[in-house]
N, C-alpha and C positions, 0 to 999 in steps of 0.2 A: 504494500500500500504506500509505504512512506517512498521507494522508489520511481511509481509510477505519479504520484501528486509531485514530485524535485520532473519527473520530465514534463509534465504538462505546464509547470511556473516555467520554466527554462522555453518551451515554444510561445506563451505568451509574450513574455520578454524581446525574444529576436524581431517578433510580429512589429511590436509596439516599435523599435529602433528601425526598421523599413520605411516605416511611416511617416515623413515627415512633410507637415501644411508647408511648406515653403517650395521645397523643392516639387512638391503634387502642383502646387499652384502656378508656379513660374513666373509671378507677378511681385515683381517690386516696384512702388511706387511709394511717391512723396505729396503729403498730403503740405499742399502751401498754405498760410495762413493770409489772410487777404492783405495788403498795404492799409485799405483805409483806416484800420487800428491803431497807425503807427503814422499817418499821415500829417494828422494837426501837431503835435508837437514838436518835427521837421520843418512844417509850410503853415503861412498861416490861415487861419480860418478866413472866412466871407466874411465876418466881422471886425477882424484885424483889418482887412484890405481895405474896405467900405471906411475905418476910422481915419485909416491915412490918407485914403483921397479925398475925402473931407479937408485936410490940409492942403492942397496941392491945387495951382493954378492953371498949371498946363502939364502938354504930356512931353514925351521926349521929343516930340519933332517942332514943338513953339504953339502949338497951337490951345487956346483955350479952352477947357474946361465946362462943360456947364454942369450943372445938379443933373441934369438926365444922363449924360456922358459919364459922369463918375458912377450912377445907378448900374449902367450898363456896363462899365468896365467892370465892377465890381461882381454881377451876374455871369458876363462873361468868366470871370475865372475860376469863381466857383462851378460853370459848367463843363469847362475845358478839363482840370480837377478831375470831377467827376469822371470824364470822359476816357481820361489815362488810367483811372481804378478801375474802371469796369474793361479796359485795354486786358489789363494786368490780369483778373478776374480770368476773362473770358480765354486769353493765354494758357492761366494754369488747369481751363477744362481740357485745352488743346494741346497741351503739351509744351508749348512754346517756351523755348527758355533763354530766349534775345528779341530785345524789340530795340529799332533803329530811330533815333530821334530828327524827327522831319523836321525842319527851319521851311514855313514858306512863308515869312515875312520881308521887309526888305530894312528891317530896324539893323541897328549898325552895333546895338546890343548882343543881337543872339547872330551877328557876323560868325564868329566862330563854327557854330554848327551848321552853317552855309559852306562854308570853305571845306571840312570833310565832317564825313558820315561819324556820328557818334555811334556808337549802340550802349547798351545795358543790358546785364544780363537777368535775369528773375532774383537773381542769390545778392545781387546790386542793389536791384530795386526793396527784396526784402531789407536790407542793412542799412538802407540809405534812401528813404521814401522821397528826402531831400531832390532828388536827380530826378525824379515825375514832372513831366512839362505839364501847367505853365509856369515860366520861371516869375512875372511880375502881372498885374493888370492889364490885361490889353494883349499880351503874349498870343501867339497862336502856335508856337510850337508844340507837338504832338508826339507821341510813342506809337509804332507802328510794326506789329508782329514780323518777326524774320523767322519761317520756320527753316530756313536751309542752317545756321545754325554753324554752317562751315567757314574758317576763320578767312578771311578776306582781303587784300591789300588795301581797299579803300575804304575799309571801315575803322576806326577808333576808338579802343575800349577807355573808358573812364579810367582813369587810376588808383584807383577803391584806399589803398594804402599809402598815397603819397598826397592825399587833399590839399589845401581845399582844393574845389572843384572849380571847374571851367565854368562856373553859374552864374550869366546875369543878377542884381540884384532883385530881389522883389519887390523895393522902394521905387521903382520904376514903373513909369503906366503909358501906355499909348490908347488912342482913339478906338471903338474899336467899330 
């Protein structure tokens, strides 16, 4: 009895050591936590934006200001904002782990990211919420999914460890 109960423990054993949920599975994946958690303490809120243009007579190119234009700069960047988290979002459903920073303004601020291709990668964007366009009021630069993901002559990584960053200020507003 005691022989045949040590063989049957002994087959349960080897069963259970074959088994394993990882290797059955063949899925690893990374669950990303979203940026906008980590955004407002980086960038500032609609709030913050809306009190400084309140200060502010004109934009970067000389031109005046009115109470509607500040309304609307102010809407605008919290929508653009908005716009780059749900980028971000919508990437980590897709896999996406570089998005390339679009400049199509012609402001002599965001010059830089005219001149060559930024990108960011998701592991950036998580450490660094900071680097999400729009860099000031009025901004229209954008993050825009790269799924090729393959390293590029004309593209620009940030340099995550040697900061600050290549960033416009946000004290800055254009018309929009």
């Amino acid at each position: 009895v005691l022989a045949l109960y040590i063989s049957l423990q002994k087959k349960e054993d080897v069963e259970e050591e074959k088994v394993s949920v990882i290797h059955t599975s063949g899925i690893y994946s990374v669950i990303r936590k979203s940026p906008r958690d980590n955004v407002h303490p980086a960038k500032p809120t609609k709030e913050a934006i809306a009190g400084f243009l309140g200060t502010v007579e004109k934009d970067l190119n000389g031109d005046e200001l009115t109470e509607t234009d500040r309304q609307r700069a102010a809407a605008s960047y919290a929508e653009e904002l908005e716009n780059s988290i749900k980028t971000v979002e919508e990437g980590d459903r897709n896999g996406i782990q570089r998005f390339v920073v679009d400049a199509e303004m012609d402001s002599t601020v965001c010059q830089p990211f005219k001149e060559k291709k930024y990108f960011l990668t998701r592991e950036d964007v998580y450490r660094h919420p900071e680097l999400l366009p729009p860099f000031f009021a009025g901004c229209r630069c954008r993050i825009v999914p790269d799924p090729s993901a393959v390293p590029s002559n004309d593209l620009v990584h940030y340099r995550i460890a040697s900061g600050p960053f290549p960033l416009p200020g946000w004290r800055n507003v254009l018309k929009v």
